[in-house]
C-alpha positions, 0 to 999 in steps of 0.5 A: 605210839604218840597221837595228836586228836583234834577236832572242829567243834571245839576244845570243850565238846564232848566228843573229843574228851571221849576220843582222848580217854578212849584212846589214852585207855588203848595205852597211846602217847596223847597230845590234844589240840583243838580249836578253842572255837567251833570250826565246822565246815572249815575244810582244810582251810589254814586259819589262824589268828595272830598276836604281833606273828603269834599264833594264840594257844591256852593250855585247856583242863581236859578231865585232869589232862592238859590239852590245848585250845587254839584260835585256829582251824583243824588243818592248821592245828595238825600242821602246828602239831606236825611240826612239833608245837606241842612236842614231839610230832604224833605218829597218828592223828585222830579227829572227832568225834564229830557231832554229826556224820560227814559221810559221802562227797560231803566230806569235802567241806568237813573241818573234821576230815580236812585235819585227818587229809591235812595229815595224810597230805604230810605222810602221816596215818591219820583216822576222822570219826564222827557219830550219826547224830545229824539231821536238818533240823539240829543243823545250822546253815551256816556252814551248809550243815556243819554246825549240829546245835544240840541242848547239854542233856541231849549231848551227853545222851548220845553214844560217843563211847560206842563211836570211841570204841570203833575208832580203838578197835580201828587201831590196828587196820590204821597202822596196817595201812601205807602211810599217808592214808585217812580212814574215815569212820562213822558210827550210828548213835547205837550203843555198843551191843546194838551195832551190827557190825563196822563195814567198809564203805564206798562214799555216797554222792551226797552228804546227809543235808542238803543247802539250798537257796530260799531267797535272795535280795540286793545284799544277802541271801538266804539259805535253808537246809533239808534232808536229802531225797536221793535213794540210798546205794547199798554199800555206801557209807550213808547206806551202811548208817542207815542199817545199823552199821559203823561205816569206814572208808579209805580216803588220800589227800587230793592228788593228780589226775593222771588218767586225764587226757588233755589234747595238745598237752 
């Protein structure tokens, strides 16, 4: 089985080194590419930077293993990795692990997320996970909270092997799934003999963080990140973290609204 794992927050974050050993120890077929910059909060936008038509790819030491870092967003490097660019295409993709949840209707704007439906999109299973490390107050405006700034030693202290654990164990349920569909994983920052369990998980109506405006003058604006107030529905996957648990929820790229009614049409 050959999988392609990327992420959005760059070739050297901690989380995607864990991701690949974790799964290389499941016995996969591993390809990784990935973002030689932090790409948060790029959705499934398809960006790259080109020299003479050229796409730029460095081969990356990851711990022994050749990976890939390239001047591109996630999307785009799954659908470099779809169409063969680093050999034979993946039958899975894997994106994380993320710094930080993307949980709730915020999964929108997420970078790590937007890889995982841009493969779905082409009919491939594809799996996003990312550890609940985030908050307003190690998270940038930037990219309305998609960038967590964290010191080294705090990095490296968080529980990316609990996370990689949950997405191995998530292995199976992914090739059960039809084609085509994206499980959406986050794990809280628990060791592993903490966790109470992995559920699966509605999506909440709100992200983690919320963006607001805090002034605005003649050319820029300012903006400010805060906690979200709204009350925690049981069964969502906000909900579910906050318990103690890993959250997994199905998702499918965009597709038509078929129920809609249009008059006249």
């Amino acid at each position: 089985m050959r999988a392609l794992v990327t992420n959005d927050d760059g070739i050297d974050a901690v989380g995607i080194r864990v991701l690949a050993a974790a799964l290389a120890d499941r016995g996969c077929d591993l390809v990784v590419a990935a973002p030689r910059a932090d790409s948060s909060g790029t959705s499934a936008a398809l960006r790259a930077t080109e020299d003479d038509g050229r796409v730029l790819i460095e081969r990356h030491d990851l711990d022994g293993s050749t990976g890939y870092a390239i001047a591109g967003s996630p999307a785009y490097i799954t659908l470099l990795g779809l169409h063969g660019a680093f050999g034979p295409p993946p039958d899975l993709v894997f994106s994380g692990i993320n710094r930080g949840a993307n949980a709730g209707r915020a999964v929108l704007h997420s970078g790590t997320v937007g890889a995982a439906l841009t493969a779905s999109a082409a009919g491939c299973r594809a799996m996003a996970v990312s550890l609940d490390i985030l908050s307003a107050s190690n998270a940038t405006t930037a990219s309305g909270g998609g960038v967590v700034t964290l010191s080294p030693a705090d990095e490296a202290a968080r529980n990316w092997a609990s996370a990689a654990a949950t997405a191995v164990d998530l292995v199976d349920a992914l090739l059960a799934a039809p084609a085509g569909v994206v499980l959406n994983v986050n794990a809280p920052d628990l060791p592993a003999d903490q966790l109470r369990g992995v559920r699966r998980a509605t999506l909440a109506a709100f992200g983690q963080v919320v963006m607001t405006v805090v002034e605005s003058g003649e050319g820029y604006v300012r903006t400010a990140l805060r906690q979200s107030d709204q009350d925690l529905v049981p069964g969502t996957d906000l909900a579910l973290l906050a318990q103690g648990y890993a959250a997994v929820t199905p998702l499918r790229a965009l597709g038509e609204a078929t129920d809609v009614r249009l008059p006249g049409l």
